[in-house]
C-alpha positions, 0 to 999 in steps of 0.5 A: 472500547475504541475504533481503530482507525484501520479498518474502523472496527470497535477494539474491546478491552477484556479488562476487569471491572474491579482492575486499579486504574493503570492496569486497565489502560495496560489491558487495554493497550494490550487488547489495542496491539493485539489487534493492530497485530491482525493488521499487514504491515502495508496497512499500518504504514498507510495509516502512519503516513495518512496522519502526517500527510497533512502538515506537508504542504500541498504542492510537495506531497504528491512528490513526498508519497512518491518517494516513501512508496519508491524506498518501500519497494526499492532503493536507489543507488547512483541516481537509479532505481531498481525494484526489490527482487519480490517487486521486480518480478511479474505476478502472471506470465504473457500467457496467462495475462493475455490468454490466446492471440486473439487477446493479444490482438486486442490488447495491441490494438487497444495500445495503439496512439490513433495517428493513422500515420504512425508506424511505432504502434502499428 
């Protein structure tokens, strides 16, 4: 039996009591990818890199995770950045993100920059 350092669920191996030793840690490998299985693969990579993320100096990290999340979603070609098609694409349209125009008024008027002088947000 071990946790999975996942979600931190107790992983049981179904393996006999009576089993020679190497195929119990073979059972139990098994039992251990089964469940890795029920796992997305954007939660195996998260738990991948959280382990290595620590030998990476402190001051490069933040520009390191940038980086790995930006290849996961996209590619960079001649200096620019374009999102995958899936990741490129809007999940709600305006409507449905903003419901009426009295939301919209709110959201325009959430936006704005407070100078009472600017006219780029007015």
């Amino acid at each position: 039996m071990t946790t999975c350092g996942i979600c931190g669920d107790l992983v049981r191996s179904g393996s006999g009591a009576n089993l020679h030793p190497h195929l119990e840690v073979v059972q139990a490998l098994r039992d251990l990818q089964a469940h890795l299985n029920t796992h997305s693969f954007a939660e195996l990579l998260r738990w991948e890199i959280r382990q290595d993320l620590d030998q990476v100096p402190e001051e490069q990290r933040p520009a390191i995770v940038r980086d790995i999340y930006r290849s996961l979603l996209g590619t960079t070609r001649d200096s620019e950045f374009t999102l995958n098609d899936a990741d490129g694409r809007g999940v709600y349209s305006f409507d449905e993100a903003l419901g009426d125009l009295d939301v919209y008024r709110l959201w325009r008027a959430a936006s704005r920059c407070g100078d009472p002088g600017c006219t780029q947000h007015s």
